[in-house]
Backbone as JSON, one array per atom type, in Angstrom:
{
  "sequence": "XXXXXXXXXXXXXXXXXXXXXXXXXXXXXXXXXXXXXXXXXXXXXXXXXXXXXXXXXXXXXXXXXXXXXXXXXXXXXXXXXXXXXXXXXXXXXXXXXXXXXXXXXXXXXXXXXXXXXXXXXXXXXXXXXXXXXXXXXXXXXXXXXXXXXXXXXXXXXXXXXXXXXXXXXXXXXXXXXXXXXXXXXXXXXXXXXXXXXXXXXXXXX",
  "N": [[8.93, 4.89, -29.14], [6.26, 3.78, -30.72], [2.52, 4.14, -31.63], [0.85, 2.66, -31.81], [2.7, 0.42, -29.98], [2.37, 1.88, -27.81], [-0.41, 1.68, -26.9], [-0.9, -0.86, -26.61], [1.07, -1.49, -24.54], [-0.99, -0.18, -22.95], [-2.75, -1.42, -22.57], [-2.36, -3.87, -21.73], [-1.15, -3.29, -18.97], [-3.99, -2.37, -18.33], [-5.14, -4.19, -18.21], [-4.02, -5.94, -16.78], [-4.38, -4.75, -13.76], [-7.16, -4.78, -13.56], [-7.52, -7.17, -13.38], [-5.94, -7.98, -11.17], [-7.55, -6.62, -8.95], [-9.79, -7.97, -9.48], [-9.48, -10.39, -7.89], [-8.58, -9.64, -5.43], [-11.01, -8.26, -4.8], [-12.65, -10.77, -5.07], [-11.13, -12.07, -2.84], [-11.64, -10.46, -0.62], [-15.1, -10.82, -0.11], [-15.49, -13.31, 0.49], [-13.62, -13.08, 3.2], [-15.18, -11.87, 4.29], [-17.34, -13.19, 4.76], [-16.28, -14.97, 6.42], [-15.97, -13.81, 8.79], [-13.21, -12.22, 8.54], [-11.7, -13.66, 9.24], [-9.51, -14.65, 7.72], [-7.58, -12.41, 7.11], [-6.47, -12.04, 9.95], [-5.31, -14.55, 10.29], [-3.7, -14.84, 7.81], [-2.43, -12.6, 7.83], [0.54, -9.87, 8.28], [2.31, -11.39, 11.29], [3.62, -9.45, 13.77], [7.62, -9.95, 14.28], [6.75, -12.66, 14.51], [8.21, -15.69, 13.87], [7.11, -17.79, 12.15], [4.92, -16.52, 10.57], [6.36, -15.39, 8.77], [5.97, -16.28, 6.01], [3.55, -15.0, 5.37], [3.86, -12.67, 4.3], [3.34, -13.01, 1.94], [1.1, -13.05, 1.61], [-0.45, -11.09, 3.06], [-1.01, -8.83, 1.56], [-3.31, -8.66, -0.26], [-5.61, -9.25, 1.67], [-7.88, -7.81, 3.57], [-9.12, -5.27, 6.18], [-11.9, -4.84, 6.39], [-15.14, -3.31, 4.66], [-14.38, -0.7, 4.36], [-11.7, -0.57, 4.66], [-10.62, -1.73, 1.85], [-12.05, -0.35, -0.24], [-11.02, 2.13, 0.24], [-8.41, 1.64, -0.49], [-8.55, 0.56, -3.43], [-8.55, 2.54, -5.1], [-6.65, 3.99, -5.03], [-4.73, 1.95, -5.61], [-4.96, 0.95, -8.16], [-4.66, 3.29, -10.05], [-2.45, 3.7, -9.53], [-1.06, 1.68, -9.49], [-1.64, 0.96, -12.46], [-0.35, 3.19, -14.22], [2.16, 2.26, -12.83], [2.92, 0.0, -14.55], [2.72, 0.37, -16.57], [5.57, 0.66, -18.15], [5.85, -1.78, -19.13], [4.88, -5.21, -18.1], [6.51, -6.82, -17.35], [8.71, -5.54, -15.56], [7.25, -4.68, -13.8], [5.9, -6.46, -12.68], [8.18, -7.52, -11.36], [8.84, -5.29, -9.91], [6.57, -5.24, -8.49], [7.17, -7.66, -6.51], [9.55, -7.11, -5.07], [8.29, -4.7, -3.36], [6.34, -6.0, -1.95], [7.84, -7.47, -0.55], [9.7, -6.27, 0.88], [8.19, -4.36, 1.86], [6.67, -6.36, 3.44], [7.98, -7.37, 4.99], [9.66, -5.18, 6.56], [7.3, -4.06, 8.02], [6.58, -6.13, 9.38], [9.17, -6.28, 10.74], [9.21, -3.92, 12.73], [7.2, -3.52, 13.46], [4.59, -3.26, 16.54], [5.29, -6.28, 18.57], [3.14, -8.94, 17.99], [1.38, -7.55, 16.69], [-0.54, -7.44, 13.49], [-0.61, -7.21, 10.7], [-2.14, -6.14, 7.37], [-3.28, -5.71, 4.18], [-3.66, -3.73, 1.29], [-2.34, -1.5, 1.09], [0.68, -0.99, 1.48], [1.6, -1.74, -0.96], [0.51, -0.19, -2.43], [1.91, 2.44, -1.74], [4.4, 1.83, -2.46], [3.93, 1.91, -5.05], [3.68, 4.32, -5.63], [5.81, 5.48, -4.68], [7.93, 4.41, -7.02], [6.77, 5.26, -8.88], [7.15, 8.03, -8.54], [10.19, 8.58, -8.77], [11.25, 6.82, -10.83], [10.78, 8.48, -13.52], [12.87, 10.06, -13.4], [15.29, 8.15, -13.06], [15.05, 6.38, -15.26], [15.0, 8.46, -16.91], [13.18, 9.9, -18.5], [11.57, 12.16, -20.01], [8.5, 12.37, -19.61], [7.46, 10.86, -18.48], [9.01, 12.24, -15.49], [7.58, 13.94, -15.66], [5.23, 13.08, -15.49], [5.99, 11.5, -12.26], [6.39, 13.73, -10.61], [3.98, 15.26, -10.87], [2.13, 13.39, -9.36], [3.08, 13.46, -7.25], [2.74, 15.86, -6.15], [-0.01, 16.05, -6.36], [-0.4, 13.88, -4.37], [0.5, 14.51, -2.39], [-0.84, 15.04, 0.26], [-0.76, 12.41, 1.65], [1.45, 11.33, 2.43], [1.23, 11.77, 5.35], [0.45, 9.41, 6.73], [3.01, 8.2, 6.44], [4.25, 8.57, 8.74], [4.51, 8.02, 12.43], [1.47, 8.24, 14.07], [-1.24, 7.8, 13.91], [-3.68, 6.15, 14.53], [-4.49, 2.67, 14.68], [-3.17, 2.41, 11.9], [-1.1, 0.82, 9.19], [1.86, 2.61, 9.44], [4.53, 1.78, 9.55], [4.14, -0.01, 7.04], [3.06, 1.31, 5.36], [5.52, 3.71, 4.61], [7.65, 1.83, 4.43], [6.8, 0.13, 2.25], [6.79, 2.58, 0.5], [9.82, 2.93, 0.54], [10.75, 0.94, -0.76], [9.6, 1.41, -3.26], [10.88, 2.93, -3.93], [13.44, 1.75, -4.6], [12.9, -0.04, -5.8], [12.39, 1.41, -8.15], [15.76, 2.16, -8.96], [16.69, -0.41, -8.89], [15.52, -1.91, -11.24], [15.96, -0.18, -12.96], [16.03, 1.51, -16.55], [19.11, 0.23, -18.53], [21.3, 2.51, -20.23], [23.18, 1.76, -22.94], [26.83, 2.37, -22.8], [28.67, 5.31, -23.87], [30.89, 5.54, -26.78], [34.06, 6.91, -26.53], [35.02, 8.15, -29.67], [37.8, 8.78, -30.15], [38.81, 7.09, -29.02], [41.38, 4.53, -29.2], [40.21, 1.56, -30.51], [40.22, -2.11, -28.57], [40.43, -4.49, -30.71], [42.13, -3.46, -32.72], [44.92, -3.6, -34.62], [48.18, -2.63, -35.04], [51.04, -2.63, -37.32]],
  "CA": [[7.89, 3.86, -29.12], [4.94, 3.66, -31.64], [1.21, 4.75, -31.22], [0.67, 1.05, -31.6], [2.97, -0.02, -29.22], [1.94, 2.2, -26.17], [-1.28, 1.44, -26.64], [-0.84, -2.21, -26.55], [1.28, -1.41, -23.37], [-1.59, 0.52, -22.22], [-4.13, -2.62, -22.6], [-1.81, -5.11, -20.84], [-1.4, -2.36, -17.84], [-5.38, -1.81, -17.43], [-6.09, -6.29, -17.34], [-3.58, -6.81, -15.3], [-4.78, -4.07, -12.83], [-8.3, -5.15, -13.21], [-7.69, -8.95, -12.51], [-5.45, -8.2, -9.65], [-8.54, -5.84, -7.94], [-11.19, -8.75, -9.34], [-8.85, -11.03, -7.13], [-8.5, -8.96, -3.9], [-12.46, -8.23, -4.1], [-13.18, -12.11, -4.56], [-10.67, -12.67, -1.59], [-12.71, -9.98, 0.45], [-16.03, -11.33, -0.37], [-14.89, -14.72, 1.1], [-13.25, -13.22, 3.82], [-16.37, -11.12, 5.21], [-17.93, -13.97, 4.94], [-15.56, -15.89, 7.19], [-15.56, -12.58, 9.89], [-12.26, -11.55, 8.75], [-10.26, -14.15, 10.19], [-8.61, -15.02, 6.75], [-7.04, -11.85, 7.85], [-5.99, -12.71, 10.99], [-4.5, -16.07, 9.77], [-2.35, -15.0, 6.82], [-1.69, -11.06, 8.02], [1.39, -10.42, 8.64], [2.12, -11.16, 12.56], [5.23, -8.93, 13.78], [7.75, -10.86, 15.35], [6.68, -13.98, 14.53], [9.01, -16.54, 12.4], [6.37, -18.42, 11.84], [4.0, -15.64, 10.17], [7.25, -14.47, 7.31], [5.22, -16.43, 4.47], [2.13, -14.22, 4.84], [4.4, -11.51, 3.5], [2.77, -12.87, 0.56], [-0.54, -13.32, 1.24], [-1.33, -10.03, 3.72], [-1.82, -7.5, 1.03], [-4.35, -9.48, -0.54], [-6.3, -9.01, 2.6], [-8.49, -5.91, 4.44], [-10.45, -5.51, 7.61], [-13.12, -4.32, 6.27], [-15.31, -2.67, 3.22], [-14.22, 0.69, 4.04], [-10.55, -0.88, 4.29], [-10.57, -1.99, 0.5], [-12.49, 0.43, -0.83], [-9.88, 3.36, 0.65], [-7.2, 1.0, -1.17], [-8.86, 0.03, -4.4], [-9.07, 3.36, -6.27], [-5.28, 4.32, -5.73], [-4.18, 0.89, -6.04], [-5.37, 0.85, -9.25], [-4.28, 4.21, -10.32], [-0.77, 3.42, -9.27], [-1.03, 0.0, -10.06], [-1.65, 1.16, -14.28], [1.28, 3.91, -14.4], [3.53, 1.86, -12.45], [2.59, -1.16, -15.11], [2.54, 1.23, -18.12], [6.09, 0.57, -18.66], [6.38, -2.79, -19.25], [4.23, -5.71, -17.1], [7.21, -7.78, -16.8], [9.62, -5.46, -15.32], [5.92, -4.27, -12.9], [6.03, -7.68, -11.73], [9.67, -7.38, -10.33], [8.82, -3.8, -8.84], [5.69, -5.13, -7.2], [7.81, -8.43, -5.56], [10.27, -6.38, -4.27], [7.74, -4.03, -2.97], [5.69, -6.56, -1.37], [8.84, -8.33, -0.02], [10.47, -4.97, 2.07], [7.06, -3.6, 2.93], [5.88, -6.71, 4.97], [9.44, -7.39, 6.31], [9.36, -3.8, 7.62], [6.09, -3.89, 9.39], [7.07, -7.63, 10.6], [10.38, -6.33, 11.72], [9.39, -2.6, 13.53], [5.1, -3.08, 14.25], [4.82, -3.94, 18.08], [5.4, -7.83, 18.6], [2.05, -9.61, 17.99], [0.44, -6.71, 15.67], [-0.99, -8.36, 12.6], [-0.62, -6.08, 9.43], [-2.96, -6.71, 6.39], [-4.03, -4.67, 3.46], [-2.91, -3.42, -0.05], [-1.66, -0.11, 1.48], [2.0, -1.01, 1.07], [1.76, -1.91, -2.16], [0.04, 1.76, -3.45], [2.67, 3.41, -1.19], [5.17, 1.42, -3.55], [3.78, 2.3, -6.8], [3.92, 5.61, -5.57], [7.43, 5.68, -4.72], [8.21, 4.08, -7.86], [6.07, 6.18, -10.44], [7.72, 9.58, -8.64], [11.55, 8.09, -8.62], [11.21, 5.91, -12.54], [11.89, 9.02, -14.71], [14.7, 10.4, -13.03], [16.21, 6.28, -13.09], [15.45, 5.74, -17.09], [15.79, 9.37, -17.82], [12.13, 9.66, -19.43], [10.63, 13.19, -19.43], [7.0, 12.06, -19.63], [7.53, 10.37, -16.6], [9.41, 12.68, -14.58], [6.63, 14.42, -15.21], [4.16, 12.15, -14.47], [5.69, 11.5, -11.6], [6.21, 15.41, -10.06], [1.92, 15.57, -10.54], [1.68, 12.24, -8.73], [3.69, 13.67, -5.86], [2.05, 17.25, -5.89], [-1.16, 15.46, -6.22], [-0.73, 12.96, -3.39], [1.54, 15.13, -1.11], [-1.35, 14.48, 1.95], [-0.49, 10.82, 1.63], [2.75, 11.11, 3.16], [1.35, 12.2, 6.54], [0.74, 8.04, 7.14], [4.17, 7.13, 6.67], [4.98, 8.62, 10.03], [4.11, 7.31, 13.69], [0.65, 8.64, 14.55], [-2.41, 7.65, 13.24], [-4.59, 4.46, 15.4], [-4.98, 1.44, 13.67], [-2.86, 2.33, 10.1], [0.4, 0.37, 9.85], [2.79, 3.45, 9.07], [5.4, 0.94, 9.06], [4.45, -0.68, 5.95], [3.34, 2.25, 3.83], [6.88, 3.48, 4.68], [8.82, 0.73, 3.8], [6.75, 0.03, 0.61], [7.47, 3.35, -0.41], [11.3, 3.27, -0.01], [10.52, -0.28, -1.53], [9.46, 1.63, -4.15], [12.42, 3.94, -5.01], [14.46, 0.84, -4.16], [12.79, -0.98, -7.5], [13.24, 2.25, -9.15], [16.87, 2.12, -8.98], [17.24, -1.54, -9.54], [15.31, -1.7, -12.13], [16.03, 1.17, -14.28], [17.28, 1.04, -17.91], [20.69, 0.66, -18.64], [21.48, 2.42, -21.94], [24.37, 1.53, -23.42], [27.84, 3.54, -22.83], [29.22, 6.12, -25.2], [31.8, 5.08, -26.63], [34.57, 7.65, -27.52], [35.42, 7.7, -30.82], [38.82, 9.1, -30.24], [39.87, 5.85, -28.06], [41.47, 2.7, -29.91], [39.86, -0.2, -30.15], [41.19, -3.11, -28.51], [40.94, -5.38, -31.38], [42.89, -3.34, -33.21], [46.55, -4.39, -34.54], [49.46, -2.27, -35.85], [51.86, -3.15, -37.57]],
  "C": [[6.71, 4.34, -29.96], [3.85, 4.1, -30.81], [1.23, 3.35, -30.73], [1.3, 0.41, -30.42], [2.74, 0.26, -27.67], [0.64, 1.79, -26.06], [-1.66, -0.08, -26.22], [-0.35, -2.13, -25.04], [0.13, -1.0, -22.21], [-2.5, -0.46, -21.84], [-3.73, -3.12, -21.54], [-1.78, -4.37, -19.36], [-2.96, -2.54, -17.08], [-5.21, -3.41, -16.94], [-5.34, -6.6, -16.22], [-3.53, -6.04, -13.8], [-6.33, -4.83, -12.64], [-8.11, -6.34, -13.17], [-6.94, -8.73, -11.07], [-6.73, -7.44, -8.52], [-9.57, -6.75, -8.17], [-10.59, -9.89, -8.12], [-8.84, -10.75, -5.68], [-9.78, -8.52, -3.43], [-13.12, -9.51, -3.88], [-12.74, -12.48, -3.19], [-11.58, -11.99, -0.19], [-14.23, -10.62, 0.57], [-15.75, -12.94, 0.41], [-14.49, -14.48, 2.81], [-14.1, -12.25, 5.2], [-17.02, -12.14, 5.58], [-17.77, -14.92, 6.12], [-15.6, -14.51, 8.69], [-14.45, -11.96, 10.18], [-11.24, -12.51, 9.25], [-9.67, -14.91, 8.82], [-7.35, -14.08, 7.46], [-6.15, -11.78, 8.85], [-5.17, -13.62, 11.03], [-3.53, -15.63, 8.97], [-2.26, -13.86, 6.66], [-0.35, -11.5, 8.1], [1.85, -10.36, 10.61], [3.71, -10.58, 13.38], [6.12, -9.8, 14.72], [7.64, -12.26, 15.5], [7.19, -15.16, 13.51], [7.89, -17.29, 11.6], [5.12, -18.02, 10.85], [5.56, -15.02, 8.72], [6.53, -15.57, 6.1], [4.11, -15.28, 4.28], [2.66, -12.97, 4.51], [3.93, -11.52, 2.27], [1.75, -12.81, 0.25], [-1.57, -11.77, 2.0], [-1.42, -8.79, 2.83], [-2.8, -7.81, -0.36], [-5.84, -9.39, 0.5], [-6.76, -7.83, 3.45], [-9.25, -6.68, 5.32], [-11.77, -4.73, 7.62], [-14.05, -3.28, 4.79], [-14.69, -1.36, 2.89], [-12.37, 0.42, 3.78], [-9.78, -0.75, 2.65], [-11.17, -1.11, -0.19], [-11.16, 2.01, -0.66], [-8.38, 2.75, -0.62], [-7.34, 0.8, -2.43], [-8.67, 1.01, -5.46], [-7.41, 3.48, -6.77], [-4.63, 3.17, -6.12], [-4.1, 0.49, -7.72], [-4.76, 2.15, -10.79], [-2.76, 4.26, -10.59], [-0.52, 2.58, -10.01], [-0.7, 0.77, -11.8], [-0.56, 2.18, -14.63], [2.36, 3.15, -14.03], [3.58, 0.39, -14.14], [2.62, -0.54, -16.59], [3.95, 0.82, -19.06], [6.85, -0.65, -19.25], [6.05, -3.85, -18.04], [5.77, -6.52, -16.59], [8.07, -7.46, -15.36], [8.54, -5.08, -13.73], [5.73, -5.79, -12.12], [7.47, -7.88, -10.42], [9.46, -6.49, -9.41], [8.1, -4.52, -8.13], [6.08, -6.69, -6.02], [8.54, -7.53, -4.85], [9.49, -5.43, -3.3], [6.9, -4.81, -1.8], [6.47, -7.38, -0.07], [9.28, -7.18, 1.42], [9.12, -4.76, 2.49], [6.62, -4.66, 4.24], [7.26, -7.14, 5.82], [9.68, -6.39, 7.2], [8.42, -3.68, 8.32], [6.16, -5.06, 9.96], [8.4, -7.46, 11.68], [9.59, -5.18, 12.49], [7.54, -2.46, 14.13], [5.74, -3.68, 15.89], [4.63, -5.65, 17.89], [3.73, -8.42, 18.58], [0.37, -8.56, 16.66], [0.43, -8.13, 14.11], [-1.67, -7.01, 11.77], [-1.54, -7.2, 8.13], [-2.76, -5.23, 5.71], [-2.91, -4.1, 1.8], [-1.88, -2.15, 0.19], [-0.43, 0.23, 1.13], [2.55, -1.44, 0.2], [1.57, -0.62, -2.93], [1.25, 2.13, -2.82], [3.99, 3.41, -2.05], [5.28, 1.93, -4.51], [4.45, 3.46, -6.5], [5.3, 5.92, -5.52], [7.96, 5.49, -6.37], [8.04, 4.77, -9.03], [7.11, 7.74, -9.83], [9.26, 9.38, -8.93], [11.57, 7.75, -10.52], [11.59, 7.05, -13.49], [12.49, 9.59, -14.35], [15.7, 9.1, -13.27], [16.59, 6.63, -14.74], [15.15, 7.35, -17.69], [14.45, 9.77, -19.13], [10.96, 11.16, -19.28], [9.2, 13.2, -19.37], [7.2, 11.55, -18.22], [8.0, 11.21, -15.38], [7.84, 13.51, -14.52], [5.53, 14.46, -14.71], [4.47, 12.23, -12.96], [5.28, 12.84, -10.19], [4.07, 15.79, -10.17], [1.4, 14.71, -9.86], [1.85, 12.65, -7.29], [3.12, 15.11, -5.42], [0.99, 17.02, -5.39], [-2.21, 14.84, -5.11], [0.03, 12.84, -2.42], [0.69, 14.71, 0.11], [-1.23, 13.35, 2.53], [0.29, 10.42, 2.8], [2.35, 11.5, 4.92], [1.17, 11.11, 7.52], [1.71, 7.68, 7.05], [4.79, 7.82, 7.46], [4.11, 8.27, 11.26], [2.79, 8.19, 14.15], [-0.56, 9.18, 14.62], [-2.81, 6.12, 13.69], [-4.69, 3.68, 14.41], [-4.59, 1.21, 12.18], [-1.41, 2.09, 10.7], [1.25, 1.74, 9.14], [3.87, 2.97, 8.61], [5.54, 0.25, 7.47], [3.92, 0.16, 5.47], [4.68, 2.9, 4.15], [7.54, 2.93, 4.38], [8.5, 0.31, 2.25], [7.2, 1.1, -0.02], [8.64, 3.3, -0.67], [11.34, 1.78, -0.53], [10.48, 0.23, -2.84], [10.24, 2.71, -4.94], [13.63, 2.92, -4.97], [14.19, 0.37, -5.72], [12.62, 0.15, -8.46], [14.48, 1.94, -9.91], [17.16, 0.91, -9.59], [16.62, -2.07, -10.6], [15.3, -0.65, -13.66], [16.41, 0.62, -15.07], [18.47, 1.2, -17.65], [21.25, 0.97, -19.75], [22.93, 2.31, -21.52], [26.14, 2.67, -23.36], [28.48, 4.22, -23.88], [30.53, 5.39, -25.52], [32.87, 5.9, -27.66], [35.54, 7.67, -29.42], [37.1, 8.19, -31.33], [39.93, 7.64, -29.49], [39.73, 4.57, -28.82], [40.89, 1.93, -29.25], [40.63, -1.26, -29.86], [41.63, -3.96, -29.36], [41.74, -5.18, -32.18], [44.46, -3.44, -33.63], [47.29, -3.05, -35.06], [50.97, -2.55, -36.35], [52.96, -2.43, -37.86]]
}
């Protein structure tokens, strides 16, 4: 890939990090305003059939400044590496990511909990940026991600049971969300193809 072309990648990465965080601070700003019960309304509520749309709308939503602010820096961080390699394929990762994480804290939170917050979206990236160059095989990346995971080894001590008021459930699930859209997204180069084995179209006569 060209100078030119990463850098172009690199543009499209930052805007579409910084509109998705001008988006999630307008929605906060709105939803302080309201006392949080956007929140409340379109979290996700475990358990409840009636609450599986806000799988789309609860990580869009925090309970509070210190909430979003805790979420905003790595979100962002993640967000632009995971997005570095192409927004389109960063759109697929972060459905899928968004999809398993709130199904996992809708299926396994206690019945009536009500999950919010970007959390299981970073936990995603993260999965995703440390997993992506082992997938497509990209030593910049592996190496990226091995400093991501050295980096942000204390992370991991939320995606187990026992910490008040943080869903564990869904940074957990976004992460293996996020070696999940590793995998299914990876490249697929092309197969060798030996040059000792006839071709089928070939005839003899």
């Amino acid at each position: 890939m060209s100078a030119e072309a990463v850098l172009a990648e690199a543009r499209r990465a930052f805007w579409v990090m910084v509109t998705a965080l001008a988006a999630i601070w307008g929605i906060q700003v709105v939803n302080a305003l309201l006392g949080y019960q956007l929140s409340y309304s379109f979290g996700v509520q475990a358990w409840n059939p009636l609450s599986l749309p806000e799988v789309f709308t609860a990580p869009f939503l925090h309970y509070g400044w210190d909430h979003i602010e805790g979420n905003s820096g790595p979100l962002f961080i993640f967000g632009f590496l995971a997005a570095f390699r192409g927004v389109r394929k960063f759109i697929s990762v972060t459905l899928v990511i968004i999809v398993v994480s709130g199904l996992g804290a809708w299926l396994t939170s206690a019945p009536g909990t009500v999950t919010a917050g970007a959390s299981g979206v970073v936990f995603g990236y993260f999965g995703y940026i440390m997993v992506r160059g082992l997938f497509d095989r990209h030593g910049i990346d592996i190496v990226i991600g091995l400093v991501m995971a050295l980096s942000f080894a204390y992370q991991f001590s939320v995606i187990v049971p026992g910490t008040p008021g943080v869903s564990w459930q869904g940074h957990l699930f976004g992460f293996l969300a996020g070696i999940l859209g590793g995998w299914v997204f990876r490249e697929r180069r092309p197969k060798q193809v030996d040059p000792a084995t006839p071709s089928l179209d070939a005839t003899s006569l």
